[in-house]
N, C-alpha and C positions, 0 to 999 in steps of 0.2 A: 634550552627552554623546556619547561615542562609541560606535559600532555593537552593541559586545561591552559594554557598560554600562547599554544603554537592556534589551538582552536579559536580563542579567543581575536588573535590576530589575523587567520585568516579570514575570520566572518567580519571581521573591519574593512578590511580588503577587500572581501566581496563588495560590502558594503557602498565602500567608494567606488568602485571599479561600477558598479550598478545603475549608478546615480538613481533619477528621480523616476518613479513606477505609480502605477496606479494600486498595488495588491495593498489592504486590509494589514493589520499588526500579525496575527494571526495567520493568516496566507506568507505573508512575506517570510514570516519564521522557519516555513516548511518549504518553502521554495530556493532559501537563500540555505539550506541544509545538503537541497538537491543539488546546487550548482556547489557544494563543497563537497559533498560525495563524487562529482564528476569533473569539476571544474572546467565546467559546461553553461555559459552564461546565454546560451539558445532558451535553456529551460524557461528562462521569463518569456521567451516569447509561445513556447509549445505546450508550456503547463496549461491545463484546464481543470476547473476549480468549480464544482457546482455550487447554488446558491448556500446550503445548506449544507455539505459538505465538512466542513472544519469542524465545525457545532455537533455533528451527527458523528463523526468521529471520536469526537473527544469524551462525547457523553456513553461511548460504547465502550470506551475503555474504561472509562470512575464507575461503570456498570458492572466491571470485572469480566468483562467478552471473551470469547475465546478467537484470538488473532489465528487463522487459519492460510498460510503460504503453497505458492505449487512450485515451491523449490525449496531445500534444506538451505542452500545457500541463504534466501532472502530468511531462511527462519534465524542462522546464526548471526545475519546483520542484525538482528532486531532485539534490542536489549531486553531481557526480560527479566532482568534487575527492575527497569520499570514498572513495568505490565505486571510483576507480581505483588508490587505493593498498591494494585487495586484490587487484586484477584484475579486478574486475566494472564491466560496461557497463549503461546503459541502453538501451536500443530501444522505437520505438515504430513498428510499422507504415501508421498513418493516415493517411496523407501518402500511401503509395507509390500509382503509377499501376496497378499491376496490381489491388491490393487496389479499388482505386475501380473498376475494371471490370468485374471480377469480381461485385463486390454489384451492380452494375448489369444486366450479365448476369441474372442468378441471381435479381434484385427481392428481395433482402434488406440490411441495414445494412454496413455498414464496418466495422462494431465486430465481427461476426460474422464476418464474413471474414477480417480479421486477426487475430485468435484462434485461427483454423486455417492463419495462413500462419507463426505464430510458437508452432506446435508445437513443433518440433523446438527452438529456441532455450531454452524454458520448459521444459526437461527438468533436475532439481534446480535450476532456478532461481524467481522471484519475479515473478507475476504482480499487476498494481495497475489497479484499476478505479476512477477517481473519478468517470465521468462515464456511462459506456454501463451500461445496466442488460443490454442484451441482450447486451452483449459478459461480464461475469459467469454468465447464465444458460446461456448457449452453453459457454461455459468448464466448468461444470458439469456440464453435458451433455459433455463431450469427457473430464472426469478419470471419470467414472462409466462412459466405453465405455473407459477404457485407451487414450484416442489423445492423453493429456495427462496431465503428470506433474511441476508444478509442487510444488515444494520446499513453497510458503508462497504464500497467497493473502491480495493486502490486495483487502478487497472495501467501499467508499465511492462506490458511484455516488451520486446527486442528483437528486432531483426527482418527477415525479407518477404516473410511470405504469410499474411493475413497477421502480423503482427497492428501496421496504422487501419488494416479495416477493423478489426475487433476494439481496439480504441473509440476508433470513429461510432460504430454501433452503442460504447457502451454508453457516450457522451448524450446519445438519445436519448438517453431512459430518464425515469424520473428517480431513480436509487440516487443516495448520494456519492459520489464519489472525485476520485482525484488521478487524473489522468495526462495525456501529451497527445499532440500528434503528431503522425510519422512513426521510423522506425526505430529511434532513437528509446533507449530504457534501461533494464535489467534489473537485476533481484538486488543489486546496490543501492538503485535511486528508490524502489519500492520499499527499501527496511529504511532509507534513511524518513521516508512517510513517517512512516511510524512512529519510528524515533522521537522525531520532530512532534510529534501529536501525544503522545508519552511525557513527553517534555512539557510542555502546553496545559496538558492537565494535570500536571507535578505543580507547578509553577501558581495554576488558578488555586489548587486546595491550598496550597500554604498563603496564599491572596487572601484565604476565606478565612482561615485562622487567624489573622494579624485582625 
């Protein structure tokens, strides 16, 4: 089978295997993505979907946003085949030498540090957290003081320790975004976000053409 066929079958699959949901066309596209990146059918019950969310998304990217990731991993999931045929790039700070120094200086994480060096960039753009919980709760912290001003937050960090609390915090907020609870995540389910929302507004512009 070829590439666009084995996909094609598995999201039928999902599909059936799913059955009947309450999620939106739109919702369902980006959820039924995440459970194909994971083949993890919890996700329908752990995804959190703000009201505004998808829409706020989608308009950040035909805006040609800068996707900003706190892992290379979630940067090289995330096609930017797509993302560049709006204008939007991805970035991910983790990597840079200064970022590394800086938390070293300072005796705090990477993930926090890059979050404040990739303020300016995350202004009506999209921040994605698959993997740093602290880089999320910092994030948090920086749109609540006004020194961060991201479009649409994916918030999917992973694992045990203030990973479902920084979720849980970010679900509060009035930002849009697309999140889970628990500790369930990673920089997989977070690029397949994207993806899926890349796709979405691929899909509406050529809608708009016809």
């Amino acid at each position: 089978m070829k590439p666009h066929e084995i996909e094609a079958k598995s999201f039928a699959i999902i599909d059936a295997e799913a059955g009947p949901h309450n999620f939106a066309p739109d919702e369902w596209k980006i959820v039924r993505r995440m459970i194909h990146t994971t083949a993890d059918f919890e996700y329908m019950q752990m995804v959190r979907i703000s009201n505004n969310a998808v829409a706020a998304g989608i308009n950040a990217i035909r805006n040609g946003c800068t996707v900003i990731t706190d892992t290379n991993m979630a940067k090289t999931g995330i096609r930017k085949d797509l993302l560049a045929g709006f204008g939007s790039r991805c970035e991910c700070l983790m990597a840079d030498p200064r970022v590394a120094e800086q938390a070293t200086e300072r005796g705090v994480t990477r993930a926090r540090v890059a979050v404040e060096k990739a303020a300016h960039m995350m202004e009506n753009g999209i921040y994605v957290v698959g993997n740093a919980p602290t880089a999320l709760l910092h994030l948090l912290e920086m749109i609540n003081n006004k020194t961060a001003n991201p479009a649409f937050v994916v918030g999917l960090p992973v694992g045990f320790v203030n990973a479902a609390e920084s979720k849980a915090a970010l679900v509060e907020t009035k930002i849009p975004y697309i999140s889970n609870v628990g500790r369930k995540g990673g920089s997989n389910v977070a690029a397949s976000v994207i993806n899926a929302l890349a796709l979405i507004a691929k899909d509406k512009v050529a809608g708009e053409r016809t």
